[in-house]
C-alpha positions as a printed Julia matrix, in Angstrom:
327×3 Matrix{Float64}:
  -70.94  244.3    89.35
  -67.89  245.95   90.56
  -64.88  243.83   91.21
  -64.76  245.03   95.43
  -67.98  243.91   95.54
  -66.83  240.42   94.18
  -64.11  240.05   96.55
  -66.27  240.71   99.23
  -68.79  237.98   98.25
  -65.93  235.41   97.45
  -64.21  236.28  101.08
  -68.44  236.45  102.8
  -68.7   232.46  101.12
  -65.21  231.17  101.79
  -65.65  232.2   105.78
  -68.94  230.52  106.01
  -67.88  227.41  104.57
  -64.8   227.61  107.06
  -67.15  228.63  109.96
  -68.96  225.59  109.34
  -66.66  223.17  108.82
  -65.05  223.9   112.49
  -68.71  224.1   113.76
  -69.53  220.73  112.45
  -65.89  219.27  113.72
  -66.29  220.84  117.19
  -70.17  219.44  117.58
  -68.39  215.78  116.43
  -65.81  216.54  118.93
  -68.3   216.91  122.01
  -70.89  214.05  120.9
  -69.67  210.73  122.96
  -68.8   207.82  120.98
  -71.12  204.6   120.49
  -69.19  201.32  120.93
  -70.57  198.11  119.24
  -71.84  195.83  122.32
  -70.45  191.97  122.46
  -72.3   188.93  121.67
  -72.48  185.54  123.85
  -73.87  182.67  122.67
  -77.22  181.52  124.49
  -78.93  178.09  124.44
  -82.59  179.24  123.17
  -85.53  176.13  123.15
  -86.77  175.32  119.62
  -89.92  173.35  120.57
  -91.52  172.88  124.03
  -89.22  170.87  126.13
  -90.72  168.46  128.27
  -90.16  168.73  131.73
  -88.39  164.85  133.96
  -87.24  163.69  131.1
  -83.82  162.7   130.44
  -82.75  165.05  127.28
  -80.92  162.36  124.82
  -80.87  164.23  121.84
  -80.21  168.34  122.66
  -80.22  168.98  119.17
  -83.53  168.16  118.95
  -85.2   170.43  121.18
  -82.38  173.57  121.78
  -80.21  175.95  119.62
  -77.38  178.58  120.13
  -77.96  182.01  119.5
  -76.09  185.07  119.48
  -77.27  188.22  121.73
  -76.02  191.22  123.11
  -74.37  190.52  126.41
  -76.33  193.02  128.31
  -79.52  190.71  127.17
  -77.91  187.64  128.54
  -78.29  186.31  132.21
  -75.33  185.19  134.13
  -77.13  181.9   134.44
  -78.1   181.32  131.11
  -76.95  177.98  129.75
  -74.86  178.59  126.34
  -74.09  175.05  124.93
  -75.88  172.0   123.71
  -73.33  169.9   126.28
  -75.11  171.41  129.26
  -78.4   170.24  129.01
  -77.38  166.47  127.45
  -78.48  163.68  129.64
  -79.83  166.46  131.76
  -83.65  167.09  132.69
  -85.59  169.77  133.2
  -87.54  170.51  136.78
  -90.63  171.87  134.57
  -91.43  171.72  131.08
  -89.74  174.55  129.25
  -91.59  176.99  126.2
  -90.49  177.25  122.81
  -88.09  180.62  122.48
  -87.27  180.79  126.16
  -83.56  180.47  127.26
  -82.52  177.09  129.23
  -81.27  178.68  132.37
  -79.63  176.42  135.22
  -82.59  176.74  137.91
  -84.51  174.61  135.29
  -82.33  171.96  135.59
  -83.26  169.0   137.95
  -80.88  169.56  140.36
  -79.06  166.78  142.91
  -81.28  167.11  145.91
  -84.11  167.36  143.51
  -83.33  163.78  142.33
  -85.21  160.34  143.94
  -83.27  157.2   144.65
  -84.82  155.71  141.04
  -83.03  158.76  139.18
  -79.43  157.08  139.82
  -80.83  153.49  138.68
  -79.67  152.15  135.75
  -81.72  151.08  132.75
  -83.43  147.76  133.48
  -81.7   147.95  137.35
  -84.51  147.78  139.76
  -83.68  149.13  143.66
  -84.48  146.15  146.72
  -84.05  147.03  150.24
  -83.27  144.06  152.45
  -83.13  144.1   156.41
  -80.23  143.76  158.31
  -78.31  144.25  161.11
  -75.1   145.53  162.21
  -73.24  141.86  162.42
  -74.87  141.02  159.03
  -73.27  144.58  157.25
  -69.6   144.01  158.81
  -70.0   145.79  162.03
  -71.57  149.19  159.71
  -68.96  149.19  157.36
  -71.42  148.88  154.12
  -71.83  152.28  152.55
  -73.34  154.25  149.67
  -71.17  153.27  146.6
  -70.09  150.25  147.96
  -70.24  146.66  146.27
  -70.8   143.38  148.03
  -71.2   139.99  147.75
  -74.64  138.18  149.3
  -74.48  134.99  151.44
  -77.44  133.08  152.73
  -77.33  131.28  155.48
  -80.49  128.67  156.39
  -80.54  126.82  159.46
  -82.91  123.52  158.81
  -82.02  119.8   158.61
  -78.87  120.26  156.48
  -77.45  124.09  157.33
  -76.04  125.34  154.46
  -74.29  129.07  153.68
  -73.84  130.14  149.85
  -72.59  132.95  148.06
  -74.96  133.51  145.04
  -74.71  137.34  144.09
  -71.41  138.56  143.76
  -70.85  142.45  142.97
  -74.15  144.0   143.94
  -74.17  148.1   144.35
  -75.05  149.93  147.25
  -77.78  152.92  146.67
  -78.92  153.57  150.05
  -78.23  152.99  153.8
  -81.39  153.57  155.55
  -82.72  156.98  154.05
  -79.63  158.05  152.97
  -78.28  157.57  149.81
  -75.77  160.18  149.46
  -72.31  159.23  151.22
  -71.0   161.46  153.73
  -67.13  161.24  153.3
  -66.47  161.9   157.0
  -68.82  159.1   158.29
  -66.68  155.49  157.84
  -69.68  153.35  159.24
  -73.12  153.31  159.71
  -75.56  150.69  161.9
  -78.51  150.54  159.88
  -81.61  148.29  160.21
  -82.45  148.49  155.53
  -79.94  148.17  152.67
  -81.0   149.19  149.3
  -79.37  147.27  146.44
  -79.27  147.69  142.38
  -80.31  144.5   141.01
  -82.0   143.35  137.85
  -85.24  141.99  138.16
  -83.84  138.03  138.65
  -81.32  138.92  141.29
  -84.27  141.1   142.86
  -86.07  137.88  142.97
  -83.31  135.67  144.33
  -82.89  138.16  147.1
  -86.85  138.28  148.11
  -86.51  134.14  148.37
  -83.35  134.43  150.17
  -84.58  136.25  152.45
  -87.83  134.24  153.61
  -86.24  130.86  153.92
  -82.42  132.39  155.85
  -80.4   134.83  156.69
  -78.45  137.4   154.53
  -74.86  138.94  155.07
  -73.39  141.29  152.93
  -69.76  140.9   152.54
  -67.87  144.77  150.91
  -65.54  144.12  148.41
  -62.25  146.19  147.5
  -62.98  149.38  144.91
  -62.64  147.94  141.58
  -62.48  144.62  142.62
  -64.79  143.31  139.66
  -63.19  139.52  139.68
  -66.26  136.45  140.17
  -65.9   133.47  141.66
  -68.14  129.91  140.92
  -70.89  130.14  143.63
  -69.65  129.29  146.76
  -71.56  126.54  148.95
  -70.55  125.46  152.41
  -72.22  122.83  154.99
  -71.55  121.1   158.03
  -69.13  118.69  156.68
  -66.66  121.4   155.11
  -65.71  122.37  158.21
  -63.37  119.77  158.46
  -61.7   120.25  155.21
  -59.04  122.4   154.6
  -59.35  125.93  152.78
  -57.82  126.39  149.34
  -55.47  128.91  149.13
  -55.46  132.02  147.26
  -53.9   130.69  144.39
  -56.73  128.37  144.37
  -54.5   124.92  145.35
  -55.7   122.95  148.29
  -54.36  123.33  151.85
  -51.66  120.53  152.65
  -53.06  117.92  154.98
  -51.34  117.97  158.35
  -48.94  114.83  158.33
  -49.56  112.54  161.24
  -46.96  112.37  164.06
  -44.06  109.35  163.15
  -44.51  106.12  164.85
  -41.74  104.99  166.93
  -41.16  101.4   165.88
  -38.78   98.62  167.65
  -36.06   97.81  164.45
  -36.59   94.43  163.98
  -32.86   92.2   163.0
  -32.23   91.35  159.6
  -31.51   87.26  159.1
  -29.38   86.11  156.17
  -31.26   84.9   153.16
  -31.74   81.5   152.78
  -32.28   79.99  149.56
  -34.62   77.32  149.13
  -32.86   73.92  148.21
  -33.85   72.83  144.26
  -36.39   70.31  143.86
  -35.48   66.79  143.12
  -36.51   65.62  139.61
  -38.48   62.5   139.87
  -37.93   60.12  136.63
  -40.57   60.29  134.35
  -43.39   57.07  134.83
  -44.7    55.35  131.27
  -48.09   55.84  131.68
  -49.66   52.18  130.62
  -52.33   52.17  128.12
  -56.01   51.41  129.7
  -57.03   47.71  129.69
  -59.22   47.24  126.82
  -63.04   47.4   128.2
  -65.12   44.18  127.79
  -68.11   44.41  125.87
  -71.28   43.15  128.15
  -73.23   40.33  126.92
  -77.21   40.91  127.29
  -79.02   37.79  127.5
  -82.88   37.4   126.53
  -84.77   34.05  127.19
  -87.63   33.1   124.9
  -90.1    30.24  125.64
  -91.9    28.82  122.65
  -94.84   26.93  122.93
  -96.25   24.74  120.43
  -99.32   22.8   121.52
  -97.92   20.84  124.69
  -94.86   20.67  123.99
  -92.44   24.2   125.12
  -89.11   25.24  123.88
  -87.01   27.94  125.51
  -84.08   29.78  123.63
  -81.61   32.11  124.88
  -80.17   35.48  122.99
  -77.28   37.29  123.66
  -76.07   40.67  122.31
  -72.45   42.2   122.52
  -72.47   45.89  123.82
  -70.44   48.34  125.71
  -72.92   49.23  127.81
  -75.24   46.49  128.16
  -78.23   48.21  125.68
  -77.81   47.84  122.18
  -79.31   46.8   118.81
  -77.75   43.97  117.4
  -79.02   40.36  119.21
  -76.77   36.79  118.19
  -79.41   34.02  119.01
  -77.91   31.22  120.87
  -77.86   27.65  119.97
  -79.14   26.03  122.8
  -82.54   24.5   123.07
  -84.15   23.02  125.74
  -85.4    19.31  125.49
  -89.4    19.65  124.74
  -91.48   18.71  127.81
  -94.26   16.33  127.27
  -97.25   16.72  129.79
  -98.89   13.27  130.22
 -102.51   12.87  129.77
């Protein structure tokens, strides 16, 4: 091969290699360029997901996962803290994302929803003197006095600190409303104070009495009757009231006499007592009348003793002449 000829094929190759080198750069040039997309987290269920049923445990029943953002919804829930102690409107399938329209929402809720476990709700009649003129409102907490009216009227205090969950049908508070005459007041109360409150109300009347926000102090059940009226109140450091004092007397002064001493007594001489006269002894005297045939005899006993009776006997001697009968 002749050497032009070689030159010709090296120059041919080296501007198609440069021809498509620029052609490849200028197609790169006018492609546009792919940006990687972001990823949000998403809460995804794992299992079914019951629906009205307070979600203890998320872990349990969600997970996070990572997608695209253009996959996402705005409303899609994206951590385990927004569905805890939370429950679902409708049960919820396994692989779905939790959005928030599945979530039981406020209005959604009943009265029972806000209850405490073990609290039970009791709605008790009343009227507007027996609620402080209407000023006993959602959120509020009172005390409870019954009042009876029979042979001994008598007005106690016996639940202190009882919640406030609904004036009439309303149970959310309205901030610009301060009172409200209603006719029912539903109350929180465990299962014994719901009790209490049922009796209480048969047998007298109920008043609820608001207390201060975060007043939380108890007092000893408080019982009045008719003859307390007339004592005084305790104060609020919890000493006694002083009695009034009666008005003073006005008294006439009466003169004050010198003190006279009483004059000494005179000592009497002492008397010698004489020793008693010695007693004499009394002499008992027993006759005896002996009789021997026709002729009769009489002797005569004496004994010595202090008091006339006693054991020891002194015959006397002193006979009688013996009488002799004639034939």
């Amino acid at each position: 091969m002749k050497p032009k000829t070689m030159i010709l094929m090296v120059v041919a190759v080296v501007c198609g290699l440069g021809a498509s080198y620029m052609t490849s750069k200028l197609l790169a040039d006018r492609q546009p360029t792919v940006e990687q997309e972001e990823l949000v987290p998403v809460l995804m269920a794992k299992v079914k997901v019951p629906g009205w049923t307070p979600i203890k445990e998320p872990e349990k029943f969600f997970e996070v996962k990572m997608l695209p953002v253009s996959a996402v919804s705005k409303s899609s829930l994206k951590s385990l803290d927004d569905v805890k102690d939370q429950r679902l409107n409708k049960p919820l399938d396994a692989e779905r994302a939790a959005m928030q329209s599945d979530l039981l929402s406020k209005e959604q809720q009943s009265l029972a929803d806000s209850l405490a476990p073990g609290m039970r709700a009791i709605a008790v009649k009343v009227s507007p003197e027996t609620i402080a003129g209407g000023f006993v409102l959602q959120g509020s907490r009172v005390d409870v006095v019954c009042t009876t009216r029979n042979s001994n009227p008598t007005a106690k205090v016996f639940l202190q600190g009882m919640l406030v969950l609904a004036v009439d049908t309303q149970s959310d508070r309205n901030p610009e409303q301060k009172s409200i005459l209603a006719q029912t007041v539903t109350l929180a109360a465990s299962p014994e104070e719901a009790t209490r409150l049922s009796l209480a109300a048969t047998v007298g009347e109920l008043r609820l009495l608001p207390k201060a926000f975060g007043d939380t102090k108890r007092t000893a059940n408080v019982v009045a009757t008719l003859s307390d009226l007339d004592k005084p109140l305790p104060s609020s450091d919890g000493s006694k009231e002083p009695e009034p004092t009666p008005p003073p007397q006005v008294t006439t002064p009466v003169p004050i006499l010198p003190e006279v001493k009483d004059p000494e007594p005179k000592k009497e001489p002492i008397k010698e007592v004489e020793p008693p006269a010695p007693v004499e002894k009394l002499k008992k005297r027993h006759v005896m009348t002996l009789i021997n045939g026709t002729s009769r005899e009489k002797r005569v006993f004496e004994e010595d003793t202090e008091d006339g009776e006693g054991s020891s006997t002194t015959p006397a001697k002193k006979a009688e002449k013996p009488v002799v009968k004639k034939p």
